[in-house]
C-alpha positions as CSV (number, residue, x, y, z in Angstrom):
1,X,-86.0,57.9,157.8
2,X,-89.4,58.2,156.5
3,X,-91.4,57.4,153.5
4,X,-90.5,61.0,151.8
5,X,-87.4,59.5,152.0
6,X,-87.5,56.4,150.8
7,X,-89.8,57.8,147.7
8,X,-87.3,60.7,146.7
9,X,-84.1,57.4,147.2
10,X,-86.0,54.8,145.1
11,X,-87.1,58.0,142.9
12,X,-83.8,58.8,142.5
13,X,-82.4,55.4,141.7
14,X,-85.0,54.5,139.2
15,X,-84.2,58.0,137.0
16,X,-80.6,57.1,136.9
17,X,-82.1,53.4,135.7
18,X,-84.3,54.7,132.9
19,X,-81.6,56.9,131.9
20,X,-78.9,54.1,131.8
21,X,-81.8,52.7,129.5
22,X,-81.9,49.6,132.2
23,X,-85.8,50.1,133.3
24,X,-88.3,50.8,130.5
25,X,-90.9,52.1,133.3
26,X,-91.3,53.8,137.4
27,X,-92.8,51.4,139.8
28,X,-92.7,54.4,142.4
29,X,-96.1,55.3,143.8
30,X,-97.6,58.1,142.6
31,X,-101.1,59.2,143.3
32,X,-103.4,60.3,139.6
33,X,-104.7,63.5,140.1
34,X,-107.0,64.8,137.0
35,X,-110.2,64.4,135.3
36,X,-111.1,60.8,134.5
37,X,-110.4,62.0,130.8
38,X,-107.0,62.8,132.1
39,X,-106.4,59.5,133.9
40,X,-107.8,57.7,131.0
41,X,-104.9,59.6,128.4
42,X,-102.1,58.9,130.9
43,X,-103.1,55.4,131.1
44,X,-102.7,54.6,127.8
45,X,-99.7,56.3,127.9
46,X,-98.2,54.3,130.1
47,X,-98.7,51.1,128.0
48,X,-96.0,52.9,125.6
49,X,-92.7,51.3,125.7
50,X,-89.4,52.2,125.6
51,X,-88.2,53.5,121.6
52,X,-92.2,53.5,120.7
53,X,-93.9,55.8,119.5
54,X,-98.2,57.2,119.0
55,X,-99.9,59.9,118.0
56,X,-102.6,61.8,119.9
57,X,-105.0,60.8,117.6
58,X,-104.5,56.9,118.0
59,X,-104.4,57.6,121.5
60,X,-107.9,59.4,121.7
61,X,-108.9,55.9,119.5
62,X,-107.9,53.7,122.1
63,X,-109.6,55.3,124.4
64,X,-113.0,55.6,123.1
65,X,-113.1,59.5,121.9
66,X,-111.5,59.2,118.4
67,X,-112.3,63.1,117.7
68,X,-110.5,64.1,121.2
69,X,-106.8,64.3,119.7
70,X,-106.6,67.7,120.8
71,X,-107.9,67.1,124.4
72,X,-105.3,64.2,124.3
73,X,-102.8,66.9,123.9
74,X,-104.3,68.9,126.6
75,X,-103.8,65.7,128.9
76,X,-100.3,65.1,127.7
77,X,-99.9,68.9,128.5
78,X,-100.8,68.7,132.2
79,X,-99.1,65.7,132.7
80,X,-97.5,66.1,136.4
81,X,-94.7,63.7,135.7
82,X,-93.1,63.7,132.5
83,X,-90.9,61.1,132.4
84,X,-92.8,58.4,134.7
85,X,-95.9,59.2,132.1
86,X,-93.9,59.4,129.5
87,X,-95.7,61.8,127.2
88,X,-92.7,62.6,125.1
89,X,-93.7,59.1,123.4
90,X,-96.5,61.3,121.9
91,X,-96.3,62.9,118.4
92,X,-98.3,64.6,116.0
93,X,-100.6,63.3,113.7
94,X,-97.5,63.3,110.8
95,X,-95.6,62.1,114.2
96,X,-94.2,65.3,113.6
97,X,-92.6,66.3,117.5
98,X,-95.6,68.4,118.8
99,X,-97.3,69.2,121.9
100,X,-94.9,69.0,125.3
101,X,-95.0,71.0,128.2
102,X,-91.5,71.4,128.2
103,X,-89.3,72.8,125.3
104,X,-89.5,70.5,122.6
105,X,-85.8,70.2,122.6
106,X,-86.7,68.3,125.9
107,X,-88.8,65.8,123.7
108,X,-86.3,65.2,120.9
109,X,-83.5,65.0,123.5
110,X,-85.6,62.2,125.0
111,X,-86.4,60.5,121.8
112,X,-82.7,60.4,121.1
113,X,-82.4,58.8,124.2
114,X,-84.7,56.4,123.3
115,X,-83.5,55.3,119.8
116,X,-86.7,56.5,118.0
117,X,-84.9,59.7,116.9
118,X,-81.2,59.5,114.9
């Protein structure tokens, strides 16, 4: 068995966690790859919980570039892994349900999931 293994099991048993709603984040290893700007979005991101929602705007604000909302989005959009960054905690300046890689179905779905969407 080696560690591919043991990162696609602990993988595995963490995304049937989060979706039993039991872990609020992934501890599995994963190695940032993107600009520092990049890096610095999906940070912040990660300091989201679980049923919370931002915006892109207060995002680019906590990170120092309060007129990079857009770029934010940009960030959000390359996002290699959805749901251990979880960008879908993202909206739209109206927190309107903007701006995913995925179909935005994908997003609300996950909100649901969440409790921030009825």
């Amino acid at each position: 068995e080696g560690p591919e293994t043991t990162l696609l099991r602990d993988g595995e048993r963490e995304l049937h966690q989060w979706l039993a709603g039991d872990i609020d984040r992934f501890t599995i290893p994963w190695k940032e790859e993107g600009t520092v700007f990049m890096r610095s979005v999906w940070s912040e991101i990660l300091k989201i919980g679980r049923g919370r929602v931002t915006t892109y705007g207060d995002i680019a604000k906590k990170i120092g570039k309060p007129t990079a909302a857009r770029a934010v989005g940009g960030a959000c959009h390359r996002n290699p892994l959805p749901l251990v960054i979880p960008c879908h905690r993202v909206l739209g300046a109206s927190y309107s349900l903007t701006g995913f890689a995925a179909p935005i179905e994908l997003k609300e779905t996950l909100l649901r999931r969440e409790g921030v969407l009825l």
